[in-house]
N, C-alpha and C positions, 0 to 999 in steps of 0.2 A: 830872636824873631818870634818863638812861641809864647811868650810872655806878652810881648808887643800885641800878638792878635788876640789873646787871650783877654786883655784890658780893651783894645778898641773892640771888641768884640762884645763885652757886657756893658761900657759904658753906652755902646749903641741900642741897647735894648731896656738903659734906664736904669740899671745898675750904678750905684757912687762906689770909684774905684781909684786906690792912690796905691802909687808904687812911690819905690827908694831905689835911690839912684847914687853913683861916687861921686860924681864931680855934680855942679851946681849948672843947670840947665836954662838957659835965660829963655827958648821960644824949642819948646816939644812939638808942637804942631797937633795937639791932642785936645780938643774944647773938652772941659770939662775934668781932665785928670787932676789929681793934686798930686806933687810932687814932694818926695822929701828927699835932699841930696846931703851926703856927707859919710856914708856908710864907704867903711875900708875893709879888703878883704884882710886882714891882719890875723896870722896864725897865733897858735898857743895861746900867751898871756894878751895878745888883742881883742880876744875872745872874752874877756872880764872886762879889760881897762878903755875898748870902747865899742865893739858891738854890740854888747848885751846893752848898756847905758842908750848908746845910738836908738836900735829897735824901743827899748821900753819906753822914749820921750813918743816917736813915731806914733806908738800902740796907744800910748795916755792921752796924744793929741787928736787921734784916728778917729780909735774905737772903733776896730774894726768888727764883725760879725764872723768872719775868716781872715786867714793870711796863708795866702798861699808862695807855698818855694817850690822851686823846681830842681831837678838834678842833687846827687847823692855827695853828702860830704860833711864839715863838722857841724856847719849851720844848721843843716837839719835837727841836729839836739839840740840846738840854741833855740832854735824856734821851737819845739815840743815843750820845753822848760819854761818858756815865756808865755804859751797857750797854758798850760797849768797855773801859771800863778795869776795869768791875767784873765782865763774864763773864756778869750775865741775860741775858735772852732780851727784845728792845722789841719790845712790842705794839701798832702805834698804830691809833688806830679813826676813820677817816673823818666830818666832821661835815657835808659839806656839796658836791655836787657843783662848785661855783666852785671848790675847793682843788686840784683837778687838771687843769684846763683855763686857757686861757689868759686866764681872766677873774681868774686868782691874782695877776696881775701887779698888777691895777687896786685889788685889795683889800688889799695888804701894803705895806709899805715895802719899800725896798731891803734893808738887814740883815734883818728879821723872813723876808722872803723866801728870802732866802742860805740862814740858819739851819733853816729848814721845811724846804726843800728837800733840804737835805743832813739832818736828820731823817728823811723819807721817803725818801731813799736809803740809809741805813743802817738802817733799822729791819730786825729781823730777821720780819716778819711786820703786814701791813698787812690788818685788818677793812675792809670797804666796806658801806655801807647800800644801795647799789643797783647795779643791772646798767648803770646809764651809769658810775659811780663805776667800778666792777670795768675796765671797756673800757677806760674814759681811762689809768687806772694800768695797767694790762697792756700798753699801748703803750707809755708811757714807761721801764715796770720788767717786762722779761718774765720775769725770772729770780726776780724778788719771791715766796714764797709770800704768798695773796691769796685772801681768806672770803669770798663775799658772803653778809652773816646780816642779816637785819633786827634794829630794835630792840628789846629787851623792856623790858616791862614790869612789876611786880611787882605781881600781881592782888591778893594778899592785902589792900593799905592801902587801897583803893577801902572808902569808908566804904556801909555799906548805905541801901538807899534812894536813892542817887542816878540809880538809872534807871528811878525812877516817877515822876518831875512832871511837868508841863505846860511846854509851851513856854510861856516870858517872852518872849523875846528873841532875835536871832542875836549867836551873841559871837565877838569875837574876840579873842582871846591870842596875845601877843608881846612884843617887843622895838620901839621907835620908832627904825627905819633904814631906810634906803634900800631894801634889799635886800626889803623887806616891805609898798613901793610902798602909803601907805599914803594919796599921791593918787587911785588906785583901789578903794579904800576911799570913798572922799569920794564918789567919782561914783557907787557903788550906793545909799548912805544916801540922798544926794539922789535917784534913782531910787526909790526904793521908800518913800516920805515914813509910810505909813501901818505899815510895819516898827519892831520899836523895836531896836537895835543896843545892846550894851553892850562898850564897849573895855577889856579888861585888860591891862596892862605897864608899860614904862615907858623910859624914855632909857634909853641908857649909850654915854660916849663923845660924840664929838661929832653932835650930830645935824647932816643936811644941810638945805639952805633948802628943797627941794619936801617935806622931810615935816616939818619945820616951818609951814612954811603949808598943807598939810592937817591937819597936828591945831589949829591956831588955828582952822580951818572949821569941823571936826567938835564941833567945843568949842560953837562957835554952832549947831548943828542941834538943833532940838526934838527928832527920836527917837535922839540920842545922849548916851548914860549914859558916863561914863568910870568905871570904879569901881578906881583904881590898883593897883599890885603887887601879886598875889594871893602869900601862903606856899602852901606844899605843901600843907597842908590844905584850902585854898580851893580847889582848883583844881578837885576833880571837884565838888562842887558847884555851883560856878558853869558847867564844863560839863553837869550833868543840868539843870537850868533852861533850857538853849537850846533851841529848832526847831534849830538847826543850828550848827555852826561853823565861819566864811568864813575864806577863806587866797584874798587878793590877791597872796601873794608871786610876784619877776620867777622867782625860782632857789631850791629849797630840796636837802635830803637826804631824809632820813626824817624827818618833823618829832613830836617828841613830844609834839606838842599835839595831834595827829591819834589817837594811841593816848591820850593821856588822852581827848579827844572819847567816839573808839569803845569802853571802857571801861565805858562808862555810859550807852550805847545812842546816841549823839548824833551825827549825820551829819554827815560832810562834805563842803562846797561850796566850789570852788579851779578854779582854771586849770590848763590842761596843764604848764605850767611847773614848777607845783610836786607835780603828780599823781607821788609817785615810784613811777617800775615802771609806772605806768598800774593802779594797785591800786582805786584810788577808783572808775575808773570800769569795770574788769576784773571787780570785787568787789562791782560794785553799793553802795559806803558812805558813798551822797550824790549827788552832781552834780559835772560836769566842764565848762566852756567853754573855747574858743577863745580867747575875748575877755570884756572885764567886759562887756560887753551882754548876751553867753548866760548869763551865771549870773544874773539880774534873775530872767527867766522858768522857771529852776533853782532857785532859791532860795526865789523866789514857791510853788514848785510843794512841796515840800517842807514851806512853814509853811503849807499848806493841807491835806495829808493828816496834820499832828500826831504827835506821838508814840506813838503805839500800830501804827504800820505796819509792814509788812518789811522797810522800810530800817533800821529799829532794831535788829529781830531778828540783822541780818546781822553788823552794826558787833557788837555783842557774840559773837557767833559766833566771826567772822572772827578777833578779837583774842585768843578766846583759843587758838584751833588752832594761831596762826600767831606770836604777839609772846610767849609764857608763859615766861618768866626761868627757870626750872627746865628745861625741855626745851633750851632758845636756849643755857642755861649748861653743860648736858650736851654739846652740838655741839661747841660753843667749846671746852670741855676735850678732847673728844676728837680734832679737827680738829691742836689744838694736838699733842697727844700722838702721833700717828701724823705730823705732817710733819717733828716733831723726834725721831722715835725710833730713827733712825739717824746721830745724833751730829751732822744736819747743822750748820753752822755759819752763825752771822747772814751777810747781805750786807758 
């Protein structure tokens, strides 16, 4: 999703922008993108025998000025190494405050590590979704130029009508991992028995035993709905249908389901953990606890005053003053444009 507004976003202001995609795209719905498809996520020796080949045909047919990656893993070296031999500029964009602190360790392998790491050292230019992001990396890279932008959105594809219905449900959307503590999840649904919860996502990867055995729970609870992997089209729809949408995650970034949420009026209710910037509860766009027990009576509070309140008002306000891909893509170009207009050279 943040790639996606990130391109409609600058090709809208006149920027020439082509992304790489897996599979082979017959109708994007994007005037003006160039597509290149055929890139596989292929570990270890995929990394020689066809990504690097893939990108370098991509970069020789481009010629890009930048290339920007997002989120922390081996590619990130692959691209640093390819900005070197080939003279862009790497843009990389922060996905997740764990990627710069010392919880990187717990969440990577050894190699995939090496390789990030020395990616984020070579990038000639590192984007952050928030002001812990920005800190951590500014310690470790103080010579890095370093954006803090939040994420955009591309308002236009918000299909109409999705911020007039009635609360159904609290939903929640994501990924089944750890990281999104979805034991605490378990303990609200039981807590709030008369609430009806509907889960959107799905695995990937190997899932671990404590959130395996909270979705084998949640599976057994009368007021929960699992209604699996939503496309892109489902997605604001089944956020305008909520009272609200819950984020038990331990650690997040900027989470995109937060702006799809606020998008289409729908608040959000989360822990400080994953409150990034303290916006949600700065912003007024939902509820904030401590702990799962303070969000019960946050949450309770919220599908009692219904969809037609201020908290609504605000979430759509907020999102678009602050997340609008056209403005957010205007920064970004010129941010870029003025730190490299004196020939600086990458890290």
């Amino acid at each position: 999703m943040q790639a996606f507004a990130w391109l409609r976003g600058l090709l809208a202001i006149g920027e020439e922008v082509a992304c790489v995609v897996k599979d082979p795209v017959d109708e994007h719905g994007v005037e003006g993108l160039h597509v290149f498809s055929g890139y596989q996520a292929r570990g270890s020796v995929g990394y020689l025998t066809h990504q690097a080949p893939f990108l370098t045909s991509v970069i020789e047919e481009f010629r890009p000025d930048y290339v920007y990656q997002g989120a922390a893993g081996a590619i990130t070296g692959l691209v640093a190494l390819l900005a070197r031999r080939h003279g862009f500029r790497f843009v990389h964009r922060l996905a997740n405050d764990a990627d710069v602190d010392p919880r990187m360790r717990r969440r990577m392998r050894t190699a995939t590590r090496i390789c990030y790491a020395y990616g984020l050292r070579k990038a000639s230019a590192v984007l952050c979704q928030t002001g812990y992001q920005s800190s951590q990396l500014r310690q470790r890279h103080p010579e890095k130029p370093t954006l803090k932008i939040y994420n955009p959105i591309w308002l236009a594809e918000i299909p109409e009508g999705c911020t007039e219905s009635d609360g159904e449900y609290v939903a929640w959307l994501g990924l089944f991992q750890r990281q999104k503590d979805l034991p605490a999840l378990l303990s609200v649904a039981r807590s709030l028995p008369d609430l009806r919860f509907a889960l959107a996502g799905r695995a990937v990867g190997r899932v671990d035993a404590g959130t395996r055995s909270a979705l084998a729970e949640l599976r057994q609870l009368p007021n929960v709905d699992f209604v699996g992997y939503l496309r892109r089209a489902e997605v604001h729809a089944f956020l305008g249908r909520a009272h609200a949408l819950i984020s038990t995650s331990r650690f997040e970034g900027f989470p995109n389901t937060y702006l799809e949420a606020w998008s289409v009026g729908t608040p959000v209710v989360t822990l400080k953990s994953a409150d990034p910037d303290g916006v949600v509860e700065r912003e007024g766009l939902g509820a904030v606890g401590d702990t799962t027990d303070e969000l019960l009576p946050a949450l309770q509070g919220i599908v009692d005053a219904g969809r037609r309140g201020p908290v609504n008002g605000r979430c759509l306000e907020y999102v678009r003053r602050e997340h609008d891909a056209m403005v957010l893509s205007t920064r970004l170009r010129d941010w870029l444009a003025a730190t490299f207009s004196q020939g600086n050279r990458a890290p």
